[in-house]
C-alpha positions as CSV (number, residue, x, y, z in Angstrom):
1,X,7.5,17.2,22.3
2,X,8.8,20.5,21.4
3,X,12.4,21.1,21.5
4,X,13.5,23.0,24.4
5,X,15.5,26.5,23.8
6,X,18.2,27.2,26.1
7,X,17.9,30.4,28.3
8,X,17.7,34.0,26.0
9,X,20.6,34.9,27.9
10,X,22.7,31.4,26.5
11,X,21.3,32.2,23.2
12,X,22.2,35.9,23.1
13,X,26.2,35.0,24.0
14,X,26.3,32.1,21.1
15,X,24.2,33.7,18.2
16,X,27.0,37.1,19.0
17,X,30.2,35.3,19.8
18,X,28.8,33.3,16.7
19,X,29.4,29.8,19.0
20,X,29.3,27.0,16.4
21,X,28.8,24.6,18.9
22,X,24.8,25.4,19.0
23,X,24.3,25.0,15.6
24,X,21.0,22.9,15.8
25,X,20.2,23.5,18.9
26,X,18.6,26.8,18.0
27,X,17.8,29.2,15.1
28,X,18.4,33.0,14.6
29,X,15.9,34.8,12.8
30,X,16.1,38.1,11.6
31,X,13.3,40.3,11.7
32,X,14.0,43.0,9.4
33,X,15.7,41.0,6.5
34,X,13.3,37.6,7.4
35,X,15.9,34.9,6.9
36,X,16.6,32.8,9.8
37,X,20.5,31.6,10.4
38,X,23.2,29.7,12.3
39,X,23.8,30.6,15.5
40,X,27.5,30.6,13.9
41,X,26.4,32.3,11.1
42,X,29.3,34.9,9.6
43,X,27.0,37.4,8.9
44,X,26.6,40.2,10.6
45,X,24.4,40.0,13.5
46,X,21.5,43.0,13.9
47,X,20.3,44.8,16.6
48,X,19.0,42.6,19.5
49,X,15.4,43.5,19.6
50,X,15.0,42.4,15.7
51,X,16.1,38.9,16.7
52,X,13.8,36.1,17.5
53,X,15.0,32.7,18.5
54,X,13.3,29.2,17.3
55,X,14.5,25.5,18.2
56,X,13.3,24.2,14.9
57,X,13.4,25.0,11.2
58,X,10.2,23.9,11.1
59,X,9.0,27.0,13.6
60,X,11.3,29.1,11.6
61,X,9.6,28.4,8.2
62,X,6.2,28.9,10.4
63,X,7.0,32.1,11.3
64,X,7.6,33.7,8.2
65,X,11.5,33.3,7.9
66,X,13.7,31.9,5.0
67,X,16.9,30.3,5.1
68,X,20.0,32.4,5.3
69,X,22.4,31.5,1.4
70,X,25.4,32.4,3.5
71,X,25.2,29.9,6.4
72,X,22.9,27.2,5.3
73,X,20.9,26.3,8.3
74,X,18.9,23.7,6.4
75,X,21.7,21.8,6.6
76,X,22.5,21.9,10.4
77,X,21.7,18.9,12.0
78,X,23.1,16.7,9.6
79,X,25.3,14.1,11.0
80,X,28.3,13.5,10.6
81,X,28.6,10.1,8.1
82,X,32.3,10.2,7.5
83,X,32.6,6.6,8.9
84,X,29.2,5.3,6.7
85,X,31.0,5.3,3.5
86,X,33.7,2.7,4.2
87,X,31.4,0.4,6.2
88,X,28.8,0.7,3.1
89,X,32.3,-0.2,0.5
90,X,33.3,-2.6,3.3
91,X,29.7,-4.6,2.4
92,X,30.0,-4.2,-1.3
93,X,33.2,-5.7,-1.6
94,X,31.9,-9.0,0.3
95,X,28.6,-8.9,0.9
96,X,28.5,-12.9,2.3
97,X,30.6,-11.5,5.1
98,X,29.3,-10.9,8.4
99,X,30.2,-8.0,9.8
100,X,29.9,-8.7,13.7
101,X,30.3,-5.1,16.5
102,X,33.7,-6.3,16.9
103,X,34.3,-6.0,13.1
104,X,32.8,-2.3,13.1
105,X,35.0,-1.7,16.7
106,X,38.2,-3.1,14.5
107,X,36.8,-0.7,11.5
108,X,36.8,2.5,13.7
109,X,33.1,2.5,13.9
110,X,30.9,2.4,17.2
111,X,28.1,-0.2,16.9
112,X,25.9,1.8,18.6
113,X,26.1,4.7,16.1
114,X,25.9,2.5,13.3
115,X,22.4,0.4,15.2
116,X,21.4,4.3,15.9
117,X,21.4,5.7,12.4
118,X,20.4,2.6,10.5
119,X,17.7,2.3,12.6
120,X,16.9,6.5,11.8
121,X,17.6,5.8,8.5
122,X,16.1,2.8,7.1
123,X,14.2,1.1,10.1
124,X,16.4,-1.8,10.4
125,X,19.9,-2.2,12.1
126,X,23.1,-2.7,10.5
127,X,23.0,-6.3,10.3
128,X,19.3,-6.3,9.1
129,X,20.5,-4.3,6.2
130,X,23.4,-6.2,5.9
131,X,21.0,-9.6,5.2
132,X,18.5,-7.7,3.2
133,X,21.2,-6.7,0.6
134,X,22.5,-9.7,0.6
135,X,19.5,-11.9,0.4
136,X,18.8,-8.8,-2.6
137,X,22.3,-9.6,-4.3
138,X,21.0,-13.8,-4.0
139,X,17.8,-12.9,-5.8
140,X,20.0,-11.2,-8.6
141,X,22.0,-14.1,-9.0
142,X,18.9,-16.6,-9.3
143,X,17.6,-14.9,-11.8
144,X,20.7,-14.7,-14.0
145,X,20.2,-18.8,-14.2
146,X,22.4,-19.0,-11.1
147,X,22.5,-22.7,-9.2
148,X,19.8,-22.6,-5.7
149,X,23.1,-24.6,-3.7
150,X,26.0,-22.4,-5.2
151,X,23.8,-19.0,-4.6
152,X,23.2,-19.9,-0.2
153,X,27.2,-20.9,0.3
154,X,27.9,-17.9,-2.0
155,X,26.4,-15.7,0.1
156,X,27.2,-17.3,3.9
157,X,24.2,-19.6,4.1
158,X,25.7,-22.4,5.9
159,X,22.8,-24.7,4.8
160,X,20.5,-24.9,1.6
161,X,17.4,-25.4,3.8
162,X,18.3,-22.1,5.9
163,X,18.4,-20.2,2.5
164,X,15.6,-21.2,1.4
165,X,14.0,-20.2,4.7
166,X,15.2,-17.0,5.1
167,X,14.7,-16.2,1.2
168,X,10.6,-17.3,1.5
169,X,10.4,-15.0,4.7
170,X,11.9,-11.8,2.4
171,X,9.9,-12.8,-0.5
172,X,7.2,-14.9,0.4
173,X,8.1,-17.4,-2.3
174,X,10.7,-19.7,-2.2
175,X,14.1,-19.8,-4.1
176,X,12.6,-21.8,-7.0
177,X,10.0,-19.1,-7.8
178,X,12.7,-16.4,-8.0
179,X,11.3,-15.1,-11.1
180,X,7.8,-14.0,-9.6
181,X,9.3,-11.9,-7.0
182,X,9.6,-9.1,-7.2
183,X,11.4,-5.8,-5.1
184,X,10.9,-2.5,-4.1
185,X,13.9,-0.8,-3.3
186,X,13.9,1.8,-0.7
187,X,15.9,5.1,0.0
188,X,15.9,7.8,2.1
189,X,15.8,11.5,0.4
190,X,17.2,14.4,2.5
191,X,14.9,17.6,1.8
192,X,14.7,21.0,3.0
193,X,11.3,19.8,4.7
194,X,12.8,16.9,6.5
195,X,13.2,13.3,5.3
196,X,11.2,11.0,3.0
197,X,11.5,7.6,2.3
198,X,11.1,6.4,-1.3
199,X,10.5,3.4,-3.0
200,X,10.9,2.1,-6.7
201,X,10.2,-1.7,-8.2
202,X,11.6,-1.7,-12.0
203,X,9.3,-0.5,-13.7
204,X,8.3,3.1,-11.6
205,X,8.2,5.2,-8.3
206,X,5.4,3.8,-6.0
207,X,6.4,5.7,-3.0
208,X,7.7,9.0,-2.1
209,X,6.1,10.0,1.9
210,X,7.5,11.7,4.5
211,X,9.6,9.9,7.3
212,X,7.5,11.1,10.0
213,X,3.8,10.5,8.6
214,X,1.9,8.3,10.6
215,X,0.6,6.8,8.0
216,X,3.5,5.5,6.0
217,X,3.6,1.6,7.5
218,X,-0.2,1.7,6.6
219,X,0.9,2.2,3.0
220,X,4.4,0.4,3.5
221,X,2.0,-2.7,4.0
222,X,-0.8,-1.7,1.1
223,X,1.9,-1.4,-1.0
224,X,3.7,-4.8,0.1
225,X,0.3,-6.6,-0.6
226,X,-1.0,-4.8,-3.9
227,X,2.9,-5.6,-5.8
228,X,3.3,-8.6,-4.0
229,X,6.7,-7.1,-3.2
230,X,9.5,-7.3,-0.7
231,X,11.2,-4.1,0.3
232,X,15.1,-3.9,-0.2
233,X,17.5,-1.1,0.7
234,X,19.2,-0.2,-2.0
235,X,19.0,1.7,-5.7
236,X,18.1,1.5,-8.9
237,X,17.1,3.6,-12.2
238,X,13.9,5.3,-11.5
239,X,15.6,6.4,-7.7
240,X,18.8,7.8,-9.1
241,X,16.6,9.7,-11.5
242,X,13.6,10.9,-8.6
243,X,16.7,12.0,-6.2
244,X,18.0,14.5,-9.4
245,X,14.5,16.2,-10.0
246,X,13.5,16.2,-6.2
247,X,16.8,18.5,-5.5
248,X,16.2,20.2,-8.5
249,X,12.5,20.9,-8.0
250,X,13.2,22.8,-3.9
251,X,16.5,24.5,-5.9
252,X,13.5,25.8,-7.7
253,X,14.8,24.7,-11.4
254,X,11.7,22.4,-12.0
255,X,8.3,22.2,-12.3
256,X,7.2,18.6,-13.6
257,X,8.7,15.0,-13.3
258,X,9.3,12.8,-16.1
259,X,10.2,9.8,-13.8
260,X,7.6,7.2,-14.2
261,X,5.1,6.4,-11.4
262,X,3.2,3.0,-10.4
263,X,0.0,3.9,-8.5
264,X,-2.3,1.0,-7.6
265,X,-5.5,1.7,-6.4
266,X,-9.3,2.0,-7.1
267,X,-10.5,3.3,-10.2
268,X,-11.8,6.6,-8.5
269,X,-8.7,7.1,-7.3
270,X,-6.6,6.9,-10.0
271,X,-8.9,9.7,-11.5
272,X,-8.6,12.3,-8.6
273,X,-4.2,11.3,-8.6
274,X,-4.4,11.8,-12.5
275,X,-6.5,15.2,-12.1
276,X,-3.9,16.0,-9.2
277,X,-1.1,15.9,-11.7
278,X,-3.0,18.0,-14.0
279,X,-3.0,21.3,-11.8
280,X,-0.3,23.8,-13.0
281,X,2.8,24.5,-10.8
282,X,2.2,27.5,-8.7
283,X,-1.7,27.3,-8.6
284,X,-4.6,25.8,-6.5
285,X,-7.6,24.0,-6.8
286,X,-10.2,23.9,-4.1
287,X,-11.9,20.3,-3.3
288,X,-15.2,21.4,-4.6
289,X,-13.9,21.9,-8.1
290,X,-11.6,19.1,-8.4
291,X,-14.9,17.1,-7.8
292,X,-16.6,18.6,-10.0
293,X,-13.8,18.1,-13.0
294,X,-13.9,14.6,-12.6
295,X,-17.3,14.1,-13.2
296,X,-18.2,13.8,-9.4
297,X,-19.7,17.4,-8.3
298,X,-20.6,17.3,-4.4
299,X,-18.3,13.9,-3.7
300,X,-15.1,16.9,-2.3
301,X,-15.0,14.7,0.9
302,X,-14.4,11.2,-1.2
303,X,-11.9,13.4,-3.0
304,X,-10.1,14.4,0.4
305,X,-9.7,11.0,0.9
306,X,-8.2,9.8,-2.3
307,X,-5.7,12.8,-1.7
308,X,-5.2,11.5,1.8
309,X,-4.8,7.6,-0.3
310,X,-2.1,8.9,-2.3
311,X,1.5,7.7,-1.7
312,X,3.7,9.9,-4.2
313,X,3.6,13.5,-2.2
314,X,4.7,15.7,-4.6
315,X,5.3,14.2,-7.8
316,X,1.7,13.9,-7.9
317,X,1.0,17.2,-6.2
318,X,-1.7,16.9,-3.4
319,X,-0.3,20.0,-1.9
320,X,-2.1,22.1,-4.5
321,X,-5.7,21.3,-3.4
322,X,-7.4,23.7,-0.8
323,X,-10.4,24.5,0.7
324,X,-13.1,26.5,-1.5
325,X,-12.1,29.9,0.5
326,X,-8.0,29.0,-0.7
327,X,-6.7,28.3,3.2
328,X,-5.0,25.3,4.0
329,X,-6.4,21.7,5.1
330,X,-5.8,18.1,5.4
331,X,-2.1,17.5,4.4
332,X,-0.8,14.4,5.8
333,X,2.7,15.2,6.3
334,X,1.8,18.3,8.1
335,X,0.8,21.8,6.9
336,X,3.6,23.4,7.4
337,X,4.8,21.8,4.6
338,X,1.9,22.1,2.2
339,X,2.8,25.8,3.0
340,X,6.3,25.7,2.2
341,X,5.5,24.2,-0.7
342,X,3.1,26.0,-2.4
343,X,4.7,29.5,-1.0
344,X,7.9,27.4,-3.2
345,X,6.1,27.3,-6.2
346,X,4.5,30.8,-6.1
347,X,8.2,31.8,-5.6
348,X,9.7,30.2,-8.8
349,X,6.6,30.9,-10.8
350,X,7.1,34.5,-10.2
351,X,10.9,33.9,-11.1
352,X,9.9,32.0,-14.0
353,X,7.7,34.5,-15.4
354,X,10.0,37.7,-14.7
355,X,13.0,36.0,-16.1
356,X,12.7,32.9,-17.7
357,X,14.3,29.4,-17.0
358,X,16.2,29.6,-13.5
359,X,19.7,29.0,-13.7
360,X,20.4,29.7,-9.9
361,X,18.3,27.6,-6.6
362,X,15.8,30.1,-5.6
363,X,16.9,29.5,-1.8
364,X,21.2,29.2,-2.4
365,X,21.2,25.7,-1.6
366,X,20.3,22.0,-2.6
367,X,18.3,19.9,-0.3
């Protein structure tokens, strides 16, 4: 359902007396300039009839407009974590505690903000988190040679035959087998084109989709299967390294990824995501002739599905395939942002090509 814009006359007395308090609710685009702002922007507003007002940034970036350097409207909307810092610390430091709503109350934290944006966030409330990095921080500690007994009390199991139980329904093997499991830890990315979750085992990325694609429990669960994983919240290498060269790739200061991928699948598939790769920044390939480079001429619609297969948007590039006339089809996390995208990339290539390695974002801001 589309978000609904208050009145023009409510919008015309915020975006002019510059009322901070609708930032979010709606957008200001500019007409004549083509950037879309604040409401509270500091700018100077223009003449009323080159205004047009949008509830979304995605109907903004539909239209035509580009985000304003001076306010930073891509990052309206954000909320505010202050308090999510200390109850993350509060877990590190004793993660075998069990932090109940009163604790949170006694912390300063409402437990229904916390159940609302872990939920947003990672699908799971608070104190599902809280047991999936802790039964994450047990696995740790059976693998470093760690006693089965020592590792449940360590970690608030009150009995070993609980631990055990709880650790084979993460896992799917129990504590004994420790050394066969393995994890895919999961974040979430903040990016100018809304939120993605990723996900990385130890040796590679396996997942970077889109928060709101339907289809990401179908691949949550192919992916689950295929490793023979568990996911965790949490972080390691390959994340840390994927969250750099995402923000630097919509800053517009790079074109390729060097973090390492794991992509299971068929063996036709793997060809069209390795072939995907091999399209240059800033340019197209229709369906038709991606077909016809691997070896398959007249299989486009076996190759639409293999692009509709793959779980890495992005790093492995799906966004640069097209129909044979160059418009825009079959993007699973929405069209809108194949075109953002690629109208991205044909930005910094221009910039790359007129002057050389970028030292400044191309659109004033980091995702």
């Amino acid at each position: 359902m589309r978000n609904a814009l208050p009145t023009p006359a409510e919008m015309e007395k915020a975006a002019y007396g510059k009322d901070a308090s609708y930032d979010g609710i709606f957008y200001v685009c500019v007409r004549t300039t083509g950037i879309f702002c604040r409401p509270s922007c500091s700018a100077r507003k223009p003449n009323k009839k080159n205004v047009v007002y949008h509830a979304t940034v995605r109907d903004c970036l539909l239209d035509g407009y580009r985000p304003c350097k001076r306010c930073r409207p891509l990052a309206v909307g954000a909320e505010d974590t202050t308090w999510l810092a200390p109850l993350l610390s509060a877990v590190e430091r004793d993660p075998a505690r069990r932090l109940t709503d009163t604790d949170l109350t006694a912390m300063g934290i409402s437990p229904h903000r916390a159940r609302r944006y872990f939920t947003r966030n990672f699908d799971m409330s608070f104190q599902a988190y809280h047991r999936a990095r802790r039964m994450g921080l047990a696995l740790a500690s059976l693998r470093n040679g760690e006693d089965c007994t020592a590792v449940a009390y360590d970690h608030s199991y009150e009995s070993l035959s609980g631990f055990r139980d709880a650790f084979k329904k993460t896992f799917g093997a129990p504590p004994g087998r420790s050394g066969d499991v393995q994890c895919i830890q999961t974040t979430r990315l903040d990016t100018p084109i809304g939120p993605m979750v990723a996900g990385a085992t130890e040796d590679g990325v396996c997942l970077l989709e889109f928060a709101d694609r339907r289809a990401l429990q179908r691949e949550l669960t192919f992916l689950r299967q295929r490793l023979r994983a568990a996911f965790l919240p949490g972080r390691n290498e390959h994340l840390d390294i994927l969250r750099t060269q995402l923000a630097e790739y919509f800053d517009g200061r790079r074109t390729s990824f060097t973090v390492p991928l794991i992509t299971p699948g068929t063996l036709f598939q793997q060809t069209v995501w390795e072939n995907l790769r091999r399209i240059p920044f800033g340019k197209t390939l229709s369906y038709s002739k991606l077909a016809t480079q691997i070896g398959r001429p007249g299989a486009q619609r076996a190759v639409g599905r293999a692009n509709g297969d793959n779980r890495i948007a992005i790093l492995i590039p799906c966004h640069r395939v097209v129909r044979d006339d160059g418009t825009l089809c079959g993007y699973g996390g929405g069209l809108w942002r194949k075109k953002f995208l690629l109208d991205l990339e044909e930005k910094v290539s221009r910039a790359v090509s007129s002057e050389g390695v970028r030292s400044r974002p191309i659109f004033g801001v980091a995702p």
